[in-house]
C-alpha positions in Angstrom: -17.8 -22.3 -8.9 -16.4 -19.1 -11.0 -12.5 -19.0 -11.2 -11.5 -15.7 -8.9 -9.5 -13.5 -11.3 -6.3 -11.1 -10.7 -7.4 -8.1 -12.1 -5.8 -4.5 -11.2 -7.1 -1.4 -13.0 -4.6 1.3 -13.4 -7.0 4.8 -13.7 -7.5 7.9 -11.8 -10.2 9.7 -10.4 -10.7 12.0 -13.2 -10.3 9.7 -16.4 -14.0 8.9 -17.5 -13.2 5.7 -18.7 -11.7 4.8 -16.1 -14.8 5.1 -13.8 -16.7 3.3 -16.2 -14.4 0.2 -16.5 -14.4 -0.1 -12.6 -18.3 0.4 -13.1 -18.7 -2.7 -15.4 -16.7 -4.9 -13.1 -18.0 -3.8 -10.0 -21.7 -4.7 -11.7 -19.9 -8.0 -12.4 -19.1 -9.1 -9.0 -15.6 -8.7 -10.3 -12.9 -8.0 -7.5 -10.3 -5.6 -8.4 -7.6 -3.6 -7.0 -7.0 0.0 -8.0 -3.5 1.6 -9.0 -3.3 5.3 -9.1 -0.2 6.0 -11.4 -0.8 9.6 -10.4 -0.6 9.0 -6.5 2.0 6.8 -6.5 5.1 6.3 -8.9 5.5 2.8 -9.1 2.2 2.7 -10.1 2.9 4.9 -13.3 6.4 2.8 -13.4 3.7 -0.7 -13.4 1.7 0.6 -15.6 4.5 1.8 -18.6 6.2 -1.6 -17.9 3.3 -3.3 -18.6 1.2 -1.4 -21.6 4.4 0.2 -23.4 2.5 3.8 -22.8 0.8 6.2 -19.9 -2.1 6.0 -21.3 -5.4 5.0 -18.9 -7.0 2.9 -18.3 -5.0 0.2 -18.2 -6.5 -3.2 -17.0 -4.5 -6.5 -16.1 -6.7 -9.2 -16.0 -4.4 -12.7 -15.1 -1.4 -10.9 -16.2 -3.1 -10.3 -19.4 -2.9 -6.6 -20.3 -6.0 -4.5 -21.8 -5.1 -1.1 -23.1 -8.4 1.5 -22.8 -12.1 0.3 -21.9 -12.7 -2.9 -24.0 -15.9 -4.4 -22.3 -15.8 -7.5 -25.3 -11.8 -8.4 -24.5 -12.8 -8.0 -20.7 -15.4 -10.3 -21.0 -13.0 -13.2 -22.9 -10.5 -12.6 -19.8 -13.2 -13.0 -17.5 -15.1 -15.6 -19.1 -17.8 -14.0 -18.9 
């Protein structure tokens, strides 16, 4: 049986990459919860703490943090 992963996504409705991060997991069975730093402040005080920057996305797989769309590292986390 496949380990369930913790995996929030920190992205807003108009960031492109983004929608295609939560694309690639979604067509991975992978569950996630979304964090709009722009709807909510401490989601954008989450996601500095956690990536160092504002940029988005950002994706926390396990507590492991992925800066940008990076379908190879989310793969490793994923064990995929």
């Amino acid at each position: 049986m496949a380990k369930e992963h913790k995996v929030i996504v920190y992205s807003t409705e108009w960031c492109p990459w983004c929608t295609k991060a939560k694309d690639w997991l979604t067509k991975n069975n992978i569950k996630y919860e979304v964090r709009d730093p722009e709807k909510d402040p401490k989601y954008a005080d989450e996601l500095v703490n956690k990536s160092g920057q504002t940029g988005i996305p950002v994706i926390d797989i396990d507590g492991k943090v992925i800066v940008g769309y990076n379908e190879a590292e989310m793969r490793k986390l994923l064990d995929l």
